[in-house]
Steps between C-alpha positions, in 0.01 A plus 500: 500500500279180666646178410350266289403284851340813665246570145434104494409549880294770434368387207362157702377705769285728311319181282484324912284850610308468163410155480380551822190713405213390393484656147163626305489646119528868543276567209254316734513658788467800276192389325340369817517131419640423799468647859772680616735405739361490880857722615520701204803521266687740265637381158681716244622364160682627233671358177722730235795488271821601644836489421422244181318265714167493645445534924163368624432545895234445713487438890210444698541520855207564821387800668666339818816385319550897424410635751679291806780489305798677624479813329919599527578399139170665367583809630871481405387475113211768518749732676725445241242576231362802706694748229399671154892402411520177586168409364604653179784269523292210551325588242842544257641171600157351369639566157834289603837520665639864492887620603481800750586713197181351273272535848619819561367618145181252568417704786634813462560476891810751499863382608567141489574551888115598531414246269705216717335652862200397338602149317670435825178470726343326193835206557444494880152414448568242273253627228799607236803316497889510314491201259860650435715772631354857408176337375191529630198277426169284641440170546228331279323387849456841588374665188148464501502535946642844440221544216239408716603728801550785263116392390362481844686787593329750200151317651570672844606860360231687550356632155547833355200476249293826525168339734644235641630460863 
């Protein structure tokens, strides 16, 4: 588990990057108030109730700042999400902390042994974690990131409406 120092480090980094930007009203840029950015940049929001508080997100970052950025701990978390089962677990820890018994039934992902091969590449990427031995849950941060991949991800599948391509 980070320390307290290591999240407060973080924490003061992230605000650092963000200050940094020079920031325009989404609904804005959307409505064509304002000219886009020369470089081009990708923003994703999202704001919902979970676990009896609400989590509001949104980053902004460049085209650049995406794609020159090292790409190891990217891949790391799409590999990790790269399976039906541990998407559907994902998607069950959305509802809250489970035991390996509860997230077993979630799932329905067979043995807890093939339930923890899965959970296990979900720890090393850092995208679940054990807020207590045998417990498996996510961090508010990472709630609505996971959302929005999951998003992004269903607009790249190819669709499988009858006419389209």
């Amino acid at each position: 588990m980070a320390s307290l120092d290591d999240i407060v480090a973080e924490l003061v980094e992230r605000v650092a990057r963000l200050e940094g930007r020079e920031r325009q009203p989404l609904k804005s840029m959307l409505t064509g108030e304002l000219e886009p950015p020369e470089h081009g940049r990708v923003v994703y929001s999202g704001m919902g109730p979970w676990q009896g508080r609400s989590v509001v997100w949104q980053m902004e970052r460049s085209w650049g700042d995406i794609v020159d950025h090292d790409p190891s701990g990217a891949v790391r978390a799409l590999s990790a999400l790269a399976n039906p089962t541990r998407v559907r677990i994902v998607a069950a820890l959305i509802d809250g902390p489970a035991s390996t018994g509860e997230l077993t039934h979630r799932v329905d992902a067979g043995t807890s042994g093939q339930l923890f091969h899965h959970v296990k590449e979900l720890l090393s990427a850092g995208l679940v974690h054990q807020p207590k031995r045998g417990t498996y849950a996510l961090r508010a941060q990472h709630v609505l990131p996971i959302l929005a991949a999951l998003s992004a991800a269903m607009d790249l599948s190819p669709t499988t409406e009858a006419g389209e391509s």
